[in-house]
ZADO-1210 file (C-alpha; in nm, 4 decimals, padded with zeros to 6 digits):
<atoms>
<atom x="07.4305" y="-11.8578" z="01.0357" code="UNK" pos="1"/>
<atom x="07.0810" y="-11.8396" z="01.0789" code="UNK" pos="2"/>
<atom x="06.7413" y="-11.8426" z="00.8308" code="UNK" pos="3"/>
<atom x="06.3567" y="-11.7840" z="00.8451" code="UNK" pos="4"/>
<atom x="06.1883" y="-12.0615" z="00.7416" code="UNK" pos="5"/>
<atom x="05.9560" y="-12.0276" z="00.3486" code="UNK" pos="6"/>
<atom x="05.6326" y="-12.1374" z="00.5485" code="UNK" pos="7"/>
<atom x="05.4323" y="-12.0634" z="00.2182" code="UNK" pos="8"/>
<atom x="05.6921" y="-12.2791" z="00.0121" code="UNK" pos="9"/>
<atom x="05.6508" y="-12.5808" z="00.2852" code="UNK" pos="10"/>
<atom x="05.2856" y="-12.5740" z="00.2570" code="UNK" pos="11"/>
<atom x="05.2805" y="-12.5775" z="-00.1340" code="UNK" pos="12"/>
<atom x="05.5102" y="-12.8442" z="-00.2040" code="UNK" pos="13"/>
<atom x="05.2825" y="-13.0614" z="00.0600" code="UNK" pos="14"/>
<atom x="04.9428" y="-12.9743" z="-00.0776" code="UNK" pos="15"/>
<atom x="04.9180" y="-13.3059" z="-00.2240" code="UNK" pos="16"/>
<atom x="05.0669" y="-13.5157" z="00.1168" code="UNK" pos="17"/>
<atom x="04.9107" y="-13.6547" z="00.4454" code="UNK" pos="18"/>
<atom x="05.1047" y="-13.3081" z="00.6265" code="UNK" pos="19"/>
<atom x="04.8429" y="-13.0791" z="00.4165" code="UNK" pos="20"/>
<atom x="04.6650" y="-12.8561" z="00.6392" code="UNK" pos="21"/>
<atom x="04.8359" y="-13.0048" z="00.9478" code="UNK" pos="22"/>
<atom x="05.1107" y="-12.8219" z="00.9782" code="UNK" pos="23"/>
<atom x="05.2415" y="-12.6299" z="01.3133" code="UNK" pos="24"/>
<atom x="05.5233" y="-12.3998" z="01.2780" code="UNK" pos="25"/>
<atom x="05.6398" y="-12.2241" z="01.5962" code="UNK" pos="26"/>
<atom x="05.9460" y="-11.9861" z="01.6440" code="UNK" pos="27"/>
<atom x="06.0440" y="-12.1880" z="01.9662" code="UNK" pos="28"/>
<atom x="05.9302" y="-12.4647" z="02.2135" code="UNK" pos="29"/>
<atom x="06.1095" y="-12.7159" z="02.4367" code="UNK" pos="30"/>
<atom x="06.0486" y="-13.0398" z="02.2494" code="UNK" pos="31"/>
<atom x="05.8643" y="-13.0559" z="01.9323" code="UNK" pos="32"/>
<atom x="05.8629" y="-13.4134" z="02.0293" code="UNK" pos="33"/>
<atom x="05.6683" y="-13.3071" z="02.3953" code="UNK" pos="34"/>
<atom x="05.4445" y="-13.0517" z="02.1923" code="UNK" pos="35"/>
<atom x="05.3522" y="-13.3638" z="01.9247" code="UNK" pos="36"/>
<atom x="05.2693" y="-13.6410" z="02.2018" code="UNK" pos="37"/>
<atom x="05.0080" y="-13.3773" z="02.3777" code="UNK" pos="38"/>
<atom x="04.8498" y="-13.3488" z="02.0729" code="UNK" pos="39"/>
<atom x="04.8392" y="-13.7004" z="01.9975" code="UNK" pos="40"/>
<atom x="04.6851" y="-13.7488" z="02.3499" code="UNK" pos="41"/>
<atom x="04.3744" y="-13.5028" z="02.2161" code="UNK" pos="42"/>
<atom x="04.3111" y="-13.7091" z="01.9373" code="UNK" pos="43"/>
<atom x="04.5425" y="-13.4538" z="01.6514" code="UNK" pos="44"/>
<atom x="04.5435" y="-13.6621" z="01.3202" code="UNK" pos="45"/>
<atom x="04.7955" y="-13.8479" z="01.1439" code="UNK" pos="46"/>
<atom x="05.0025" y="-13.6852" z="00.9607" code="UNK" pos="47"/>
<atom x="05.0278" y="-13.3821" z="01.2082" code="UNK" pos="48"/>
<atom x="05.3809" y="-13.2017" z="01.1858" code="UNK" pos="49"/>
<atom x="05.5201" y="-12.9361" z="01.3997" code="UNK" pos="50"/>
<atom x="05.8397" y="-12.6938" z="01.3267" code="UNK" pos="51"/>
<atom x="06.0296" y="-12.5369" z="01.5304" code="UNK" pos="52"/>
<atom x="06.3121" y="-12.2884" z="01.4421" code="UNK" pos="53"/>
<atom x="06.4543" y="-12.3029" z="01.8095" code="UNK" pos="54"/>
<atom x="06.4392" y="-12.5667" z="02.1052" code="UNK" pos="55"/>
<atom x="06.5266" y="-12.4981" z="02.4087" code="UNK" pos="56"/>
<atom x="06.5352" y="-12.8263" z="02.5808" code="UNK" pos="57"/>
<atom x="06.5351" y="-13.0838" z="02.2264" code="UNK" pos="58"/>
<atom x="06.5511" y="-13.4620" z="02.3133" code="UNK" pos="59"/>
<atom x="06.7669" y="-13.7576" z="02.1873" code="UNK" pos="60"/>
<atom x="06.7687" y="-14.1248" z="02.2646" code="UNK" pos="61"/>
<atom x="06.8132" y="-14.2321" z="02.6018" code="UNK" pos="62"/>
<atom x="06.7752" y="-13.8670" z="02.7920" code="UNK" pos="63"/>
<atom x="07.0266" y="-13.7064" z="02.5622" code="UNK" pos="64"/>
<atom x="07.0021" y="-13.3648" z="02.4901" code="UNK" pos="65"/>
<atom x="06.9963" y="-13.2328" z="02.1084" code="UNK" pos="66"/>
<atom x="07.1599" y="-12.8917" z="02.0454" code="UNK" pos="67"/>
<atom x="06.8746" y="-12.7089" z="01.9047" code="UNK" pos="68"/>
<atom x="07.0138" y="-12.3486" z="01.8163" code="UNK" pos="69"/>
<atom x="06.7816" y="-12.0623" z="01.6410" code="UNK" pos="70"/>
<atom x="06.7568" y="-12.1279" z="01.2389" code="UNK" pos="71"/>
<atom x="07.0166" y="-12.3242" z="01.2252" code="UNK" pos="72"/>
<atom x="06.9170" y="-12.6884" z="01.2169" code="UNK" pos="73"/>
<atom x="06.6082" y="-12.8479" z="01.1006" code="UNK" pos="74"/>
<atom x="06.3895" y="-13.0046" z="01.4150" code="UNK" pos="75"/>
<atom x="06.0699" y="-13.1719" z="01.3243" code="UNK" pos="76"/>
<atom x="05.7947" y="-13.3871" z="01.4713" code="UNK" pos="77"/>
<atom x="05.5945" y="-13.6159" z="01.2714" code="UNK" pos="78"/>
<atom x="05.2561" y="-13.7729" z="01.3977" code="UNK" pos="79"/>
<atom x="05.1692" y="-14.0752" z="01.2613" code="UNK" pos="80"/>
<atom x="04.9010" y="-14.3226" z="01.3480" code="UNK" pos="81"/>
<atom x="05.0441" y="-14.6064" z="01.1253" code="UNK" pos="82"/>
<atom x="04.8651" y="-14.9448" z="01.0887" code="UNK" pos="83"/>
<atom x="05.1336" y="-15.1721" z="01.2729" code="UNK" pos="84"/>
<atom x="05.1850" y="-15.4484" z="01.5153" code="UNK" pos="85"/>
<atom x="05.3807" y="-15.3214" z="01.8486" code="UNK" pos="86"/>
<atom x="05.6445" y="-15.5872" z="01.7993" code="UNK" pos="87"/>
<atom x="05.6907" y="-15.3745" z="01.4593" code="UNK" pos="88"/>
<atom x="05.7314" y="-15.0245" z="01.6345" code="UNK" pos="89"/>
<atom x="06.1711" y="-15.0107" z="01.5910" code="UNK" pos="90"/>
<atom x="06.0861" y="-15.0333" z="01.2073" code="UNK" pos="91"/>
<atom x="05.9658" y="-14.7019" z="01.1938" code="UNK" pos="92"/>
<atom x="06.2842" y="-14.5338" z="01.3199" code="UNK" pos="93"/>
<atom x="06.4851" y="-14.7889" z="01.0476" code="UNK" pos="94"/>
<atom x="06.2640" y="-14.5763" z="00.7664" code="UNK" pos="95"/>
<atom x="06.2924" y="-14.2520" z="00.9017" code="UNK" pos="96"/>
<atom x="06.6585" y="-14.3255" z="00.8749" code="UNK" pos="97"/>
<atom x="06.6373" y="-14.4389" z="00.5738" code="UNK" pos="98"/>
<atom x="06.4065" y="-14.1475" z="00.4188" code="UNK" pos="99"/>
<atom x="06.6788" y="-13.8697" z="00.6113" code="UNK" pos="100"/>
<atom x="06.9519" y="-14.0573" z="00.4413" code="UNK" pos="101"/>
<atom x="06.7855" y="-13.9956" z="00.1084" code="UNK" pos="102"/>
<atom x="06.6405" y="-13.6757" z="00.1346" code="UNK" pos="103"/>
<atom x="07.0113" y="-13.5403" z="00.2315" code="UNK" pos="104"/>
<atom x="07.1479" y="-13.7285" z="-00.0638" code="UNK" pos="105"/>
<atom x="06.8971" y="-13.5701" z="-00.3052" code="UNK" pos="106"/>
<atom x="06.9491" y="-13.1895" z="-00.1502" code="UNK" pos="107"/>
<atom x="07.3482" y="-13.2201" z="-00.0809" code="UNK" pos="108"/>
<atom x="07.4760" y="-13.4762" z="-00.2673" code="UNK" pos="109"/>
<atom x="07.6434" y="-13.5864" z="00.0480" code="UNK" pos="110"/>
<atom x="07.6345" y="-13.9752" z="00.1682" code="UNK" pos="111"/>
<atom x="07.5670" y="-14.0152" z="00.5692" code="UNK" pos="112"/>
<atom x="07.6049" y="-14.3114" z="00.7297" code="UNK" pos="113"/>
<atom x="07.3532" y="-14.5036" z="00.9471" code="UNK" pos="114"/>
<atom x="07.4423" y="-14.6086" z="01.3253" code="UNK" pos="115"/>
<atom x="07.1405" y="-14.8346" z="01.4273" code="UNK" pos="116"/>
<atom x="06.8768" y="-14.7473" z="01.5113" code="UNK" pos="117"/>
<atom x="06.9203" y="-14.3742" z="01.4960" code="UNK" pos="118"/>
<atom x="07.2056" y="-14.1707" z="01.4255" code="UNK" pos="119"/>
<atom x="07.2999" y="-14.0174" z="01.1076" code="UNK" pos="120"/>
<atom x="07.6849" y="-13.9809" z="01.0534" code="UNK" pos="121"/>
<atom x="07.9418" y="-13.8468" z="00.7562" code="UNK" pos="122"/>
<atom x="08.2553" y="-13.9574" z="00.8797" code="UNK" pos="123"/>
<atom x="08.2606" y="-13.9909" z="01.2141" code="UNK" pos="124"/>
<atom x="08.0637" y="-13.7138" z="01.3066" code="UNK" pos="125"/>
<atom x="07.6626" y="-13.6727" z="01.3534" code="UNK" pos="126"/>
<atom x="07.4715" y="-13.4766" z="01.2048" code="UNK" pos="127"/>
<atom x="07.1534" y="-13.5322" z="01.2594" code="UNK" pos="128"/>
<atom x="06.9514" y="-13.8007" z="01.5175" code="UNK" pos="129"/>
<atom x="06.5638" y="-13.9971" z="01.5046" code="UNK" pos="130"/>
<atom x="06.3607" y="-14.0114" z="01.8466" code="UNK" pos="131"/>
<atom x="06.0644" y="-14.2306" z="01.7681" code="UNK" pos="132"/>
<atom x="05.7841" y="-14.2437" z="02.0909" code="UNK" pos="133"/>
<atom x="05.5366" y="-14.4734" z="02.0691" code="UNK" pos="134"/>
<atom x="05.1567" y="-14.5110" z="02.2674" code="UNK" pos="135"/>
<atom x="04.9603" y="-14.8512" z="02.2114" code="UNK" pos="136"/>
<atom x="04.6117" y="-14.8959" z="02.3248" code="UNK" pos="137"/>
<atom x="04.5207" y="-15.1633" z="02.6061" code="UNK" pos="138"/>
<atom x="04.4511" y="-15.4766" z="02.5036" code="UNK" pos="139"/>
<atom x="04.5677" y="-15.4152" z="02.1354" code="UNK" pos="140"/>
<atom x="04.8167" y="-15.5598" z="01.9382" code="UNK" pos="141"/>
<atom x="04.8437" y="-15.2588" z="01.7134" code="UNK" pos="142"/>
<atom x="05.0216" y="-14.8812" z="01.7703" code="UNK" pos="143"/>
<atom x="04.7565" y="-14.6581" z="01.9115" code="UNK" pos="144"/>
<atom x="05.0161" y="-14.3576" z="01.6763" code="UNK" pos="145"/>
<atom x="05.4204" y="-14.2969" z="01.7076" code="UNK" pos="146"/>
<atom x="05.5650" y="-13.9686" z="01.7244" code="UNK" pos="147"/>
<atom x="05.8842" y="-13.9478" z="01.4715" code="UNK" pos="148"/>
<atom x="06.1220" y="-13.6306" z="01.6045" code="UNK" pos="149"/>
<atom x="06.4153" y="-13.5862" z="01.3018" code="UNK" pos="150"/>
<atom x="06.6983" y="-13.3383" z="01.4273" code="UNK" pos="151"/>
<atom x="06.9421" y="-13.2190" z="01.1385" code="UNK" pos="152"/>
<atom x="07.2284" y="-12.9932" z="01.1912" code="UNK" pos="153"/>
<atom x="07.2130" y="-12.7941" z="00.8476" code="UNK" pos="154"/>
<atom x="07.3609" y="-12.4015" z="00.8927" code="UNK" pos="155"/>
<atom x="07.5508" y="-12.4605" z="01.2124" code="UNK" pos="156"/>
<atom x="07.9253" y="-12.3114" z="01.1341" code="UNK" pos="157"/>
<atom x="07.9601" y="-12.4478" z="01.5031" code="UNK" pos="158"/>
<atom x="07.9261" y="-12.6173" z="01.8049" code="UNK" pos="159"/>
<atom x="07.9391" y="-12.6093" z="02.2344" code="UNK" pos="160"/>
<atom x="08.3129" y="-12.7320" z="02.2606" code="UNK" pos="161"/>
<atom x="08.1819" y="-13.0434" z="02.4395" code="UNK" pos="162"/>
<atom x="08.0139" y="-13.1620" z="02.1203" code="UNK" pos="163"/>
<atom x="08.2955" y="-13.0130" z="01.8582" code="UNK" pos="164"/>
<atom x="08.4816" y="-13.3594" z="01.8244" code="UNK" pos="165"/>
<atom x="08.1093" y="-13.6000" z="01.7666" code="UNK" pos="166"/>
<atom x="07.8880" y="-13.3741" z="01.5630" code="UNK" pos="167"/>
<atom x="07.9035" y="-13.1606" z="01.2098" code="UNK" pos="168"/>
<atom x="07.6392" y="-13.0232" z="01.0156" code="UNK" pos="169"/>
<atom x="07.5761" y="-13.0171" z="00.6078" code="UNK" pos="170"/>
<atom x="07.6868" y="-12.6546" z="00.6012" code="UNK" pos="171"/>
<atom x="08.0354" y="-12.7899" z="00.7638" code="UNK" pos="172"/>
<atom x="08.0571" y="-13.0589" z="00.5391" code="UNK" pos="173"/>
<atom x="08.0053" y="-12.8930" z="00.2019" code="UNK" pos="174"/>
<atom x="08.0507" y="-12.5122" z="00.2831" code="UNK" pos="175"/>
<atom x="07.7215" y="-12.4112" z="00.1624" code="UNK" pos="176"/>
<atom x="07.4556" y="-12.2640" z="00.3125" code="UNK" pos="177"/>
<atom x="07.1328" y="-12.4728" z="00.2914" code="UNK" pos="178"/>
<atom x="06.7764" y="-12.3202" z="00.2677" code="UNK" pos="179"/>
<atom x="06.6142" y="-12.5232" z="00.5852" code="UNK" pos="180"/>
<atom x="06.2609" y="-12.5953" z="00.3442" code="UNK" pos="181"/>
<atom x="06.4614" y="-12.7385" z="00.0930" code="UNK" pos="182"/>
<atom x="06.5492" y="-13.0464" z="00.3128" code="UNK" pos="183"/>
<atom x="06.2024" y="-13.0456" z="00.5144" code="UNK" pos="184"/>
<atom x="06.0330" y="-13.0749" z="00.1932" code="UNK" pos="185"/>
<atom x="06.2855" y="-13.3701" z="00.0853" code="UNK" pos="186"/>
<atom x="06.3000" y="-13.5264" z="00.4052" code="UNK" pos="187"/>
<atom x="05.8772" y="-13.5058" z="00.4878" code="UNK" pos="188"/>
<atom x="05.7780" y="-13.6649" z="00.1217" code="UNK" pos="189"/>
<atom x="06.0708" y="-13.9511" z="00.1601" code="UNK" pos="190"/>
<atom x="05.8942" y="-14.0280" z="00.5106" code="UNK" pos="191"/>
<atom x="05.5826" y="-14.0535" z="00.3762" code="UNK" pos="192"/>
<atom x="05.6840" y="-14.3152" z="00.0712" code="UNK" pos="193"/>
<atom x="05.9032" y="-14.4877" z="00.3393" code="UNK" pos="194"/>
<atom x="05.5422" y="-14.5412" z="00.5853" code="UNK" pos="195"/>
<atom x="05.3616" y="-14.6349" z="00.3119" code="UNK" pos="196"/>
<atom x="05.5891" y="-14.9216" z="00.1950" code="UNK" pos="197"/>
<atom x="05.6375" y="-15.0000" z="00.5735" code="UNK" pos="198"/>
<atom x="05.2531" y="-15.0648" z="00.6188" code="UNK" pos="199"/>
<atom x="05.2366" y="-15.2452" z="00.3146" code="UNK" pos="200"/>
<atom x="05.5239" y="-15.4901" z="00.4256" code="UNK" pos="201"/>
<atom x="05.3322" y="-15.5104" z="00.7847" code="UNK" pos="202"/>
<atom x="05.0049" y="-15.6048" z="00.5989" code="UNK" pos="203"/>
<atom x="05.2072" y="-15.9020" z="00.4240" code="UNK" pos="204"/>
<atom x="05.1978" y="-15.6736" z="00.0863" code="UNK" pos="205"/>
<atom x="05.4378" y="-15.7244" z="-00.2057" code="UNK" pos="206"/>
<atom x="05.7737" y="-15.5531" z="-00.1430" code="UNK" pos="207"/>
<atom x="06.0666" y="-15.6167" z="-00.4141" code="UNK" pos="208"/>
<atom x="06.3174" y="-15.5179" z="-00.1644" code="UNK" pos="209"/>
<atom x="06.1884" y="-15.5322" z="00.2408" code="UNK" pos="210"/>
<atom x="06.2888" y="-15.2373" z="00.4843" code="UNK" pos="211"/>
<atom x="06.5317" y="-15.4570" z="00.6335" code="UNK" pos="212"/>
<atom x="06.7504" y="-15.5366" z="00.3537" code="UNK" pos="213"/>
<atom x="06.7355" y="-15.1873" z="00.2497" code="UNK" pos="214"/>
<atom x="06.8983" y="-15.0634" z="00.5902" code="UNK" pos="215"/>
<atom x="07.1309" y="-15.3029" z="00.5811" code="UNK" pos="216"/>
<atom x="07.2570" y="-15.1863" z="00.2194" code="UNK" pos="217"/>
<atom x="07.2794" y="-14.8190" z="00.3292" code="UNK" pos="218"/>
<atom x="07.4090" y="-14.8550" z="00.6505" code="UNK" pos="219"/>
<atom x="07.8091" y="-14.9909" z="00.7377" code="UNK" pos="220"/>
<atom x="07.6761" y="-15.0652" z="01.0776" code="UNK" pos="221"/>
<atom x="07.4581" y="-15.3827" z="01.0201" code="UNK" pos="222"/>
<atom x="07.7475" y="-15.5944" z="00.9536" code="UNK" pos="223"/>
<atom x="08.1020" y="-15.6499" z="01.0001" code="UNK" pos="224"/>
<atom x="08.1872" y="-15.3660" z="01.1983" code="UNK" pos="225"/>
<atom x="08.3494" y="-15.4124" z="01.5450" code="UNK" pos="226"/>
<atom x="08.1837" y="-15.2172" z="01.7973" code="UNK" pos="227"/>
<atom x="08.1424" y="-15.1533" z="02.1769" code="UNK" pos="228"/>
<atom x="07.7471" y="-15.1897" z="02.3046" code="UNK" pos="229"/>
<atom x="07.6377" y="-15.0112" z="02.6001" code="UNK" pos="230"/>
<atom x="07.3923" y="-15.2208" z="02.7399" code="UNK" pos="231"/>
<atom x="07.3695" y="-15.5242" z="02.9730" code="UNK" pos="232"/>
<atom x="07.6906" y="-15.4620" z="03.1417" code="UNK" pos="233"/>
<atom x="07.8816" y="-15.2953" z="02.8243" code="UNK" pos="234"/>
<atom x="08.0369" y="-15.6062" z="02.5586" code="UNK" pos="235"/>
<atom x="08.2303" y="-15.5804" z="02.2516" code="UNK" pos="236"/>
<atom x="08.1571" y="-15.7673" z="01.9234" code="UNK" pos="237"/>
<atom x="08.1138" y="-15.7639" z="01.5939" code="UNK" pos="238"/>
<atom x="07.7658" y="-15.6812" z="01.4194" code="UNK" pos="239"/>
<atom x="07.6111" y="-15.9550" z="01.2350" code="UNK" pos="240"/>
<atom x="07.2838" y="-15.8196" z="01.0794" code="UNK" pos="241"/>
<atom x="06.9360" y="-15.7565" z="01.2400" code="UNK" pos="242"/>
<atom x="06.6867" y="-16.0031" z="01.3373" code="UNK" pos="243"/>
<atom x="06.3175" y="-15.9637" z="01.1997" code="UNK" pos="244"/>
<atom x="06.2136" y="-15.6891" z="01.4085" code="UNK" pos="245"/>
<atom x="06.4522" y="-15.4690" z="01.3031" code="UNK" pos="246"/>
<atom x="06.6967" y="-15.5269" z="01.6516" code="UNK" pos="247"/>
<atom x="07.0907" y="-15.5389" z="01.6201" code="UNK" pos="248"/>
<atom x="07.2788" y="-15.8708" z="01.6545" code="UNK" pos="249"/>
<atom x="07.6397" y="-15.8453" z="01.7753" code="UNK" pos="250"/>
<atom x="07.8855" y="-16.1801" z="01.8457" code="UNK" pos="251"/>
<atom x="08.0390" y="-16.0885" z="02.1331" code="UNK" pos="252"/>
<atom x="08.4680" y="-16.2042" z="02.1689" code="UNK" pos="253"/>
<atom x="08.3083" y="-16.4753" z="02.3700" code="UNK" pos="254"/>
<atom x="08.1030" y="-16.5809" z="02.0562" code="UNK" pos="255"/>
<atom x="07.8231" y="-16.5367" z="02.2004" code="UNK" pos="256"/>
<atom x="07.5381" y="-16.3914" z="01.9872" code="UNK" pos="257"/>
<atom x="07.3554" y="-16.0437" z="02.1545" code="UNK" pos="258"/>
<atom x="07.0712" y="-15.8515" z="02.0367" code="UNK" pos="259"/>
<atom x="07.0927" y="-15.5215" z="02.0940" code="UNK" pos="260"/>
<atom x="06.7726" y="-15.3957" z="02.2086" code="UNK" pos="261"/>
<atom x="06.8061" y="-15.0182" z="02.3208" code="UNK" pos="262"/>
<atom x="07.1074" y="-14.8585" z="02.0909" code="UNK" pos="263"/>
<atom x="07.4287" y="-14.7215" z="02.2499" code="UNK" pos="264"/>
<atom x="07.6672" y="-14.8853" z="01.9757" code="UNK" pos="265"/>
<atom x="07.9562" y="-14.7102" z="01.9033" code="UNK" pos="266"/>
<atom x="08.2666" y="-14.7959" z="01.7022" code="UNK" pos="267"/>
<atom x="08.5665" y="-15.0054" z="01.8509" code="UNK" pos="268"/>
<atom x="08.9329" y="-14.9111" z="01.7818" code="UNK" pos="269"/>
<atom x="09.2075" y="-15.1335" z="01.9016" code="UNK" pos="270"/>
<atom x="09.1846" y="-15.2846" z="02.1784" code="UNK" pos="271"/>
<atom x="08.8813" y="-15.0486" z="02.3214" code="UNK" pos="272"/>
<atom x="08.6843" y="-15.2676" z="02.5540" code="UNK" pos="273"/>
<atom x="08.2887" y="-15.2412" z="02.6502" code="UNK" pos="274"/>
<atom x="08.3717" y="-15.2808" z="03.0062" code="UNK" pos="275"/>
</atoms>
């Protein structure tokens, strides 16, 4: 199930947003992500976005691959050159999380998870995935800009059988088809909001409510959930929170507090083990 995109209807509803007259809407490419960091490397402003009904080599976390097929899914690229300290940068994935959570909320009425730092879940399936790349300038505390990719699997009525049992899509989920502007529309305004209130919390602004306590409230992962952790040798634990930079703490069985510091959580059933 496939759709052309309302490029008219995209540019209309952002007239008013930092995306106006910036955006870069392509019928395929191999990475919005790789097309977004060359830009950024010739000086492209903030707020630069490119679309992309098709990719043919999209990009997760950690090398992953993300099924990118024709008109089906939303894949976006955000560039953003957002006053923040480096030490800040896994905040802006936290947001874009946060705003993709929303935005789906608002357009579906459906309630996805959030598996730090990344992943967005309904049940326990993905359906759609954050890959946030990052340039700082020598000799400077602050981000030189950050590329946000957002992958959503909206009109897919399938997938490869290798990825049938771990991912779904909104059309799956509530047996509707979904017009893909609707959700880029949602999804780029929520980002927006999300960057502003993250800039303002950086800057030592007023904030009723801080990013981090937000994510923790919309995500089961933060706390309390017994998991298996991929790094350092694989452990298992139990998630206790995030420290002030945004980073996953996990007691280990040995009681040992971890901070996760490059994903690769997953739950733990039973007596899985992390090694």
């Amino acid at each position: 199930m496939s759709d052309s995109l309302d490029l008219a209807r995209v540019v209309g509803a952002l007239s008013n947003a930092i995306y106006a007259d910036k955006i870069h809407y392509l019928a395929s490419v191999t990475s919005t992500n790789t097309l977004a960091l060359e830009a950024a490397q010739n000086d492209a402003p903030h707020g630069s976005i490119w679309i992309a009904d098709e990719q043919t080599s999209g990009r997760g976390r950690s090398d992953h691959t993300w099924h990118s097929s024709r008109g089906e899914g939303l894949y976006v690229s955000i560039l953003l050159r957002p006053h923040m300290p480096i030490k800040k940068t896994l905040l802006l994935s936290l947001a874009t999380g946060i705003a993709a959570q929303s935005a789906i909320a608002a357009v579906t009425g459906l309630a996805p998870d959030i598996r730090w730092p990344n992943d967005l879940l309904i049940g326990e399936k993905k359906c759609g995935g954050i890959l946030v790349e990052t340039s700082t300038a020598p000799n400077q505390p602050t981000l030189r800009y950050a590329v946000i990719g957002i992958g959503i699997n909206l009109n897919h009525t399938g997938f490869p059988k290798e990825l049938q049992s771990v991912a779904t899509s909104l059309y799956l989920e509530t047996g509707q088809p979904l017009p893909r502007e609707q959700l880029l529309i949602q999804l780029l305004l929520a980002i927006e909001a999300e960057i502003d209130l993250l800039e303002a919390e950086s800057n030592n602004s007023f904030s009723k409510i801080n990013l981090l306590d937000r994510f923790a409230a919309t995500s089961t992962w933060v706390r309390g959930k017994p998991v298996i952790v991929e790094e350092a040798g694989g452990y298992t634990g139990v998630t206790e929170g995030l420290d002030a930079d945004g980073f996953l703490r996990v007691r280990g069985e040995d009681n040992v507090m971890h901070t996760v510091l490059s994903g690769g959580v997953r739950a733990r059933y039973g007596n899985e083990s992390g090694r």
